[in-house]
C-alpha positions as CSV (number, residue, x, y, z in Angstrom):
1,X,0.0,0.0,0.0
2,X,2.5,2.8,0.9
3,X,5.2,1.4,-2.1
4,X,1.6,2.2,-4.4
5,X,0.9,5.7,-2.4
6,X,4.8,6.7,-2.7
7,X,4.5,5.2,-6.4
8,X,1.1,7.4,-7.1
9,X,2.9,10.9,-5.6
10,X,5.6,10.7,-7.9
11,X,4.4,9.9,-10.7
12,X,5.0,12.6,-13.2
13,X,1.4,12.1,-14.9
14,X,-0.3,13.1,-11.5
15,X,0.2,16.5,-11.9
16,X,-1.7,17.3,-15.0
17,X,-5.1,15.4,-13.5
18,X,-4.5,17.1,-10.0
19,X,-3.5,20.6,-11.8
20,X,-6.9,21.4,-13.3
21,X,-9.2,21.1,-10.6
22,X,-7.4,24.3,-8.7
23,X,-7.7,26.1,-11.8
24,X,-11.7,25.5,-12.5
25,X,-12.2,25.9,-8.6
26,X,-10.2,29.9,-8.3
27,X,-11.7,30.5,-11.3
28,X,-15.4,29.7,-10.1
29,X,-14.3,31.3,-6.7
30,X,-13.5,34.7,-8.1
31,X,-17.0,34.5,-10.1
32,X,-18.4,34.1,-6.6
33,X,-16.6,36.8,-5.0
34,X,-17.9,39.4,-8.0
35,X,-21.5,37.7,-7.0
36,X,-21.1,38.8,-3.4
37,X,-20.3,42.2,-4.2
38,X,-23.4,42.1,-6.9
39,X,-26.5,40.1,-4.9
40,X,-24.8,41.0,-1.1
41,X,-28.1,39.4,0.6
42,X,-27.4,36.0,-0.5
43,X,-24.9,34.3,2.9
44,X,-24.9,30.8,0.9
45,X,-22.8,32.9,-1.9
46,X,-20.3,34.5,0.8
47,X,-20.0,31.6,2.1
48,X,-19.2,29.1,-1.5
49,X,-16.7,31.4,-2.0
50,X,-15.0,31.1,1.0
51,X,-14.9,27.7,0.3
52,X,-14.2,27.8,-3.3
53,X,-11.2,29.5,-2.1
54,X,-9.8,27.7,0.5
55,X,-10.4,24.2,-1.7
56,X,-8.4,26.0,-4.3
57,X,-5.5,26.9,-2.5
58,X,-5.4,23.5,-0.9
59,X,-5.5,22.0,-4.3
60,X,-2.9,24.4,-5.5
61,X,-0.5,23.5,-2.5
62,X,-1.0,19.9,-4.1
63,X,-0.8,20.6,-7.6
64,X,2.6,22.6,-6.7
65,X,4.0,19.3,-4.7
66,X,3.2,16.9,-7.6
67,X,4.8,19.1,-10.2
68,X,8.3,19.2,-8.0
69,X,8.0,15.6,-7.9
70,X,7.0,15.4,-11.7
71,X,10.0,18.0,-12.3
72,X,12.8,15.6,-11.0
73,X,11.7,13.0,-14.0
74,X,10.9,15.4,-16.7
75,X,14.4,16.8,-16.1
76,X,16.3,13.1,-16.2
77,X,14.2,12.4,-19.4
78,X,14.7,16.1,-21.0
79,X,17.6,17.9,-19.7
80,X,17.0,21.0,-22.3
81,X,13.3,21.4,-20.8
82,X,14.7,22.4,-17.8
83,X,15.0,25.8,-17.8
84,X,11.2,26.0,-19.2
85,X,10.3,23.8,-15.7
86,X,11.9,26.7,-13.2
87,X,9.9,29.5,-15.4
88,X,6.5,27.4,-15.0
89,X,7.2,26.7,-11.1
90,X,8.3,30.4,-10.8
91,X,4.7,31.4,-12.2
92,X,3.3,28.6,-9.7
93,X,5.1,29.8,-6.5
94,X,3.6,33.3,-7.9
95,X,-0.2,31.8,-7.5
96,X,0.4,30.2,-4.1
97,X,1.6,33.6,-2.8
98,X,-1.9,35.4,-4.3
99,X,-4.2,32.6,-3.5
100,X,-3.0,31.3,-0.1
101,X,-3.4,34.7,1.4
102,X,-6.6,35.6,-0.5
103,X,-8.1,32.2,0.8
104,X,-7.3,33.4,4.2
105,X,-8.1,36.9,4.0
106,X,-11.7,35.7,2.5
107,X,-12.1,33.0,5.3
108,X,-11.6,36.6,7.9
109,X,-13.9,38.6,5.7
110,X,-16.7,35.8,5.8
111,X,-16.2,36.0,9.7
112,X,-15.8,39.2,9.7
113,X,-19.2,40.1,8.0
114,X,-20.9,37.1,10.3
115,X,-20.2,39.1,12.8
116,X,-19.9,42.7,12.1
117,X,-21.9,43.2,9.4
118,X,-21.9,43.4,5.2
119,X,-20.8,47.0,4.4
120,X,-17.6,47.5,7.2
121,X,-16.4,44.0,4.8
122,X,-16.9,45.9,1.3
123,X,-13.8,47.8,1.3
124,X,-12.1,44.6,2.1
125,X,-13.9,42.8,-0.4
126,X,-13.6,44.8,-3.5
127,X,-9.6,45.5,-3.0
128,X,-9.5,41.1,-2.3
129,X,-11.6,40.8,-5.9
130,X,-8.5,43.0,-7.3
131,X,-6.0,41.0,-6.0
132,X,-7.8,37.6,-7.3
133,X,-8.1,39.2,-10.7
134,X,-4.5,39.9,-11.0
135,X,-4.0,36.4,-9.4
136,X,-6.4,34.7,-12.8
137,X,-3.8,36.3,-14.9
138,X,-1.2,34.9,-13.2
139,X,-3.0,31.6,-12.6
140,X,-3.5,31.8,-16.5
141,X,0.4,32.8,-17.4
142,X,1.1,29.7,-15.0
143,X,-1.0,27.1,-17.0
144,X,0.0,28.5,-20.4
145,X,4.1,28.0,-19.6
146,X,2.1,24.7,-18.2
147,X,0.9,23.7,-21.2
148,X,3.1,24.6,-23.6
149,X,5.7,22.2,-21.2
150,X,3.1,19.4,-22.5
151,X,1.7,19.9,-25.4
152,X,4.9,21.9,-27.4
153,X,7.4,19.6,-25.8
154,X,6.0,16.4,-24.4
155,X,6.9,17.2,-20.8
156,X,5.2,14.0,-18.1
157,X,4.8,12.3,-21.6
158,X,8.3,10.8,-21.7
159,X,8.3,7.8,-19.5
């Protein structure tokens, strides 16, 4: 069982399938944060993306951890890809510092306006949405250098 777990978390092919699911859930996050500032009666909206958030940072934090794994192979099989894999996992340490603090700082504001109220949280709120939009581009720079590792150069494709 743990030769299969050990197996599993280094495999470089893990990191593609884990790598899509924190994309699609900051994505739908932010969509929910612009929703809270939009229809600001609606708690179960405040409170998706909260969660939204904090599932996407997690995922991230796991997406990152597969991909130094998956690095170490890539780079034995492709030694000239290797300075394409430190400019991808620079853009990837670059969304972990965006969305590990914006999960954080959502989870206060969603505790925040529990228990103070909706408008003291807007200003809080609207420069948070800035931040996570600035954070999609960077998300987006990070799965483009991403993808092109794949799909231009066979990266996690050469066993």
């Amino acid at each position: 069982m743990t030769a299969l777990l050990t197996g599993a978390l280094t495999d470089p092919v893990l990191h593609p399938k884990l790598v899509h699911f924190p994309i699609a859930l900051l994505i739908v996050a932010v969509g929910f944060d612009l929703a809270c500032l939009t229809l600001r009666r609606h708690a179960w909206i405040d409170r998706g993306a909260t969660t939204l958030y904090l599932l996407g940072a997690l995922g991230a934090v796991a997406a990152f951890l597969s991909g130094r794994q998956a690095e170490e192979t890539v780079e034995a099989a492709a030694p000239a890809l290797e300075g394409l894999l430190e400019d991808h996992e620079a853009w990837a340490v670059r969304v972990l510092c965006v969305f590990i603090p914006a999960a954080l700082a959502r989870l206060w504001i969603t505790w925040r306006a529990r228990h103070e109220g909706e408008v003291r949280s807007l200003p809080l709120r609207a420069s948070l949405l800035l931040l996570v939009l600035a954070g999609l581009w960077i998300l987006f720079e990070t799965a483009e250098r991403g993808g092109d590792l794949v799909y231009k150069h066979g990266a996690g494709l050469i066993r």
